[in-house]
N, C-alpha and C positions, 0 to 999 in steps of 0.2 A: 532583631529577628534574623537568623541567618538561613536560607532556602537552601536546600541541597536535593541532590537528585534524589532520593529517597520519597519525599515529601509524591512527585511524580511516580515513580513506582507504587506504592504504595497505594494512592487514587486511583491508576488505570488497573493496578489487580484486583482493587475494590470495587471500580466501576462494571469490569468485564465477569466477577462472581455474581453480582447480583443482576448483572442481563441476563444470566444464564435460567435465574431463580424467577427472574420475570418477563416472557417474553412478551411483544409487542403485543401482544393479543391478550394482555391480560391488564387489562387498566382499571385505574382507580377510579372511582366515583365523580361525573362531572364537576368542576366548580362555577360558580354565577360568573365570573369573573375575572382577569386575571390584571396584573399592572406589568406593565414592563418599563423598568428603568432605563435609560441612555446619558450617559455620562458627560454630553456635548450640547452645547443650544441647538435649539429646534432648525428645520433648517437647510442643513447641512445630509449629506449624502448619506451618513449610516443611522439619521434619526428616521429618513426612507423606510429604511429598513423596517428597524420597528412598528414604523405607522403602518407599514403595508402587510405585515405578518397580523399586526393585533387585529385588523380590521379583517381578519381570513379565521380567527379563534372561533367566533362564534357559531355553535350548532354540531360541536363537535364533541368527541368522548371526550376531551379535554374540558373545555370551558362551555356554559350554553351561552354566554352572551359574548359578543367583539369585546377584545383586550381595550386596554388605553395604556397611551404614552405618558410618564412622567419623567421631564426632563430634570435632571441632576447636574447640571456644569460646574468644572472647576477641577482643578490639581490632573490635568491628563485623564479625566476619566475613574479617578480612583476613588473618588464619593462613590459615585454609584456602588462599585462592587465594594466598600466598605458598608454598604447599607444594604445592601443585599445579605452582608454574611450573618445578620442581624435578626433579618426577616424571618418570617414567620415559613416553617420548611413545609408546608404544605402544596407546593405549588403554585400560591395566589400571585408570588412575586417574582417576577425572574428580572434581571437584566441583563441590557445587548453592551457589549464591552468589544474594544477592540482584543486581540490576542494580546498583544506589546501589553498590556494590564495585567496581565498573569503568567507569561516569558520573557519580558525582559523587564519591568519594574523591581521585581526580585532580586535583579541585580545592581540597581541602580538606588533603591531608597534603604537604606538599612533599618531605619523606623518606619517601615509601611506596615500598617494597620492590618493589613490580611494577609495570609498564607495562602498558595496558588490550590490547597486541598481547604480551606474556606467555604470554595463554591466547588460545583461539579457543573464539568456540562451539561448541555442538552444537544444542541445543533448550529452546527456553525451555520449564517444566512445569507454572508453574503463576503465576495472576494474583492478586494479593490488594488490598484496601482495605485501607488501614489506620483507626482510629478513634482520637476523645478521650474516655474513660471517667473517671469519680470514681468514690468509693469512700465509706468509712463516714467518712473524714475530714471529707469535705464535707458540709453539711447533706443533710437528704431532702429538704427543699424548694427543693432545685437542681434543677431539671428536665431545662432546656434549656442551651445553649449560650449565649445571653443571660446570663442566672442564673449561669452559675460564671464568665463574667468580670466581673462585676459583683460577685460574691463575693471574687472574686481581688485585683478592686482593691481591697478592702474589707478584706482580712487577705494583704497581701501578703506576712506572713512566715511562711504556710500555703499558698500559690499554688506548688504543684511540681507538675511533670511528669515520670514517669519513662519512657524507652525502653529498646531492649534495645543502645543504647549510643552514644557520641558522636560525631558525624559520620552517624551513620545513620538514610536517614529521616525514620521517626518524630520524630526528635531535628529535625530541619530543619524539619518541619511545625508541629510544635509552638513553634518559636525563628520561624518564619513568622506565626505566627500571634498571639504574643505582637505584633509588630511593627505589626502594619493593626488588631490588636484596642488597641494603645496598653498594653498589658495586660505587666507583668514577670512571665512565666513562669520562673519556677526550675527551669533539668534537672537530673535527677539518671540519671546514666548507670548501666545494670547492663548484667550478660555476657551479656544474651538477654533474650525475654521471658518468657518463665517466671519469671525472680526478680522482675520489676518487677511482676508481676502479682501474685505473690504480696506481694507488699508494700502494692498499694493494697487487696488485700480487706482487708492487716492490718490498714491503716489508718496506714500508714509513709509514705504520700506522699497526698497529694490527687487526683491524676489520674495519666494515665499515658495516649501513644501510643503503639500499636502493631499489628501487622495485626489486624482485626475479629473473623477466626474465633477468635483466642486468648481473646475474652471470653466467647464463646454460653454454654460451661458454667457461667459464672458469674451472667451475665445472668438463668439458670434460675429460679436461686436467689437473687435479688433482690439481691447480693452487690457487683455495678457496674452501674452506670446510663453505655452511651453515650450522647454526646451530639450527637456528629458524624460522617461519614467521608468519606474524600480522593477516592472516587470520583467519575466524569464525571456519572455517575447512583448512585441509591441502589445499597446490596450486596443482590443476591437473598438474602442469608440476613438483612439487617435489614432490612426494606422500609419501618419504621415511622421508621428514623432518618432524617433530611433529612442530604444533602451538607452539606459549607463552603460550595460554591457557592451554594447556594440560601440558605443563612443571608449571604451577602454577603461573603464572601473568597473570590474568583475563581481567586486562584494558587494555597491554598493546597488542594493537589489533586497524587491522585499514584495510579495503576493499578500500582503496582509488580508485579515478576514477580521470580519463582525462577525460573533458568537453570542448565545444564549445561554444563559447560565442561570442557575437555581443554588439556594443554600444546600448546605452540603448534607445535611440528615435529611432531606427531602426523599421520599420513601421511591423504591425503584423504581413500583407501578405505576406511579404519578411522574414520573422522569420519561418513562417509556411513551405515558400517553402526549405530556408537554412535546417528545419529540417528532409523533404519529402527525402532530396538528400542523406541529411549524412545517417540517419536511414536505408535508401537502400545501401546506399554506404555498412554499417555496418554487412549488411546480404548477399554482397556477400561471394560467398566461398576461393576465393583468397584473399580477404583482411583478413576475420577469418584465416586462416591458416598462411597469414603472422605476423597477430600478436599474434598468438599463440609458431610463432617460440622466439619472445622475451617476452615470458611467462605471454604474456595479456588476456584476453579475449572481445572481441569486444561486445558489450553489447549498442544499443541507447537506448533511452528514450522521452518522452516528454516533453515539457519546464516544465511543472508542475511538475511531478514525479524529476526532476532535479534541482528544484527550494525548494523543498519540503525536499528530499536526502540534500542540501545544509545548509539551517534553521537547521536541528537535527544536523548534523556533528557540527554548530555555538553553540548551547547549551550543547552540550556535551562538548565541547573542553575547556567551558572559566573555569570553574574549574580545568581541570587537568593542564591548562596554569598555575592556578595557584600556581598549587601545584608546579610546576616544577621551577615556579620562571623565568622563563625567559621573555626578554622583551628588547623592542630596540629600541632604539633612531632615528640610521640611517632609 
């Protein structure tokens, strides 16, 4: 399967005729119910998400009763939206997908099971930083960013990084960043973050990327020390950690988001409504505040503006895919 901009074009002129044909104020018929898929074990900072939007569905033109979560882990998240594109287009099923599932996998698996016009948005939910942490592997007098590549080069048969899996991300930022730092990072891929994290407080891997919020508990506890994160600016929940950018790798930088997505024949007025519900879901204050405790910020959008966000992340990403060389069969 080869993805080409077209495939993008093509979606957002589809997507932006039928807003036209349906506006927000003209929805489809409630449903009892709805599931939402997340591609990662339970857990972890963007199944937050999910939890906290489905449990906001209920009592709305969308759905009359609260969502539920079903967790799908495995292969970077690409179950999920391989079974999402399957589902049933009525709206019952959506799934929360990181963006890197539908702009840069396309560049990276040549036998991937879905096409980025497969699914269609709804709303993006939530924006995360991701970060580089060590752990009790690495000395305590690693401090900075400086320090553990210089560490790295120094015991390169101790210089791992774990993500919450290959091709995704983290795993890119990190395979980036070995590259301009001159520095052999060793990935070691797991099914989410949650196991990778739990492996470097064991002291099973030396570092580990992954979105930022997944460390603060441990941070508490003196358990991992970040050293960096991929945002344009610092993360309001670490304000003390400095960017890559400001540490002097420019590209190695990423505002990643969690999105909602639906099958792609899913009718406009039911797209319109799935996104009337999230979008409010998004702006109450109990959902912001819970997912600001695992260092998100809840952020919707529109299909367009989401579809739009998607296309740039695809054209950015197939170059540094190939600087980095990586690439997969499975």
């Amino acid at each position: 399967m080869t993805t080409t901009r077209r495939h993008f074009v093509h979606t957002l002129g589809s997507a932006a005729a039928l807003a036209a044909l349906y506006p927000l104020s003209s929805f489809a018929q409630a449903l009892d119910q709805v599931k939402i898929m997340y591609g990662f074990p339970a857990g972890s900072a963007g199944d937050s998400v999910a939890r906290r939007v489905a449990e906001k569905l209920g009592g709305t033109a969308y759905s009359k009763n609260p969502g539920f979560v079903e967790n799908k882990p495995g292969a970077g998240g690409r179950i999920a939206v391989e079974t999402l594109k399957n589902a049933p287009a009525d709206g019952s099923v959506l799934t929360l997908a990181p963006v890197s599932a539908l702009s840069v996998y396309p560049h990276i698996y040549p036998k991937l099971s879905y096409k980025p016009d497969d699914v269609v948005p709804v709303s993006i939910g939530a924006i995360m930083h991701h970060g580089l942490a060590v752990g009790p592997a690495v000395p305590a007098e690693v401090k900075t960013l400086k320090d553990f590549l210089a560490w790295a080069k120094a015991n390169p048969d101790k210089a791992s990084y774990g993500s919450p899996g290959a091709g995704s991300m983290p795993h890119l930022l990190g395979a980036l960043l070995g590259i301009r730092a001159a520095v052999d990072l060793k990935h070691v891929p797991y099914r989410g973050t949650v196991p990778s994290i739990t492996d470097l407080v064991g002291g099973q891997i030396a570092a580990a990327m992954n979105p930022s919020g997944d460390y603060l508990q441990y941070m508490k506890t003196g358990r991992v020390r970040v050293l960096a994160t991929s945002g344009k600016k610092r993360s309001p929940y670490l304000p003390d950690v400095p960017t890559f950018i400001e540490l002097g790798y420019p590209d190695v930088t990423s505002e990643e988001w969690f999105g909602f997505y639906a099958p792609a024949k899913t009718p406009a007025a039911t797209l319109a409504s799935a996104n009337a519900a999230i979008t409010g879901a998004l702006k109450d204050k109990t959902v912001i505040d819970a997912l600001g405790i695992v260092g998100l910020v809840a952020h919707g959008s529109t299909q367009q503006e989401m579809l739009a966000d998607q296309k740039a992340e695809f054209e950015r990403w197939g170059p540094l895919v190939k600087q980095i060389g990586f690439t997969s069969e499975s």
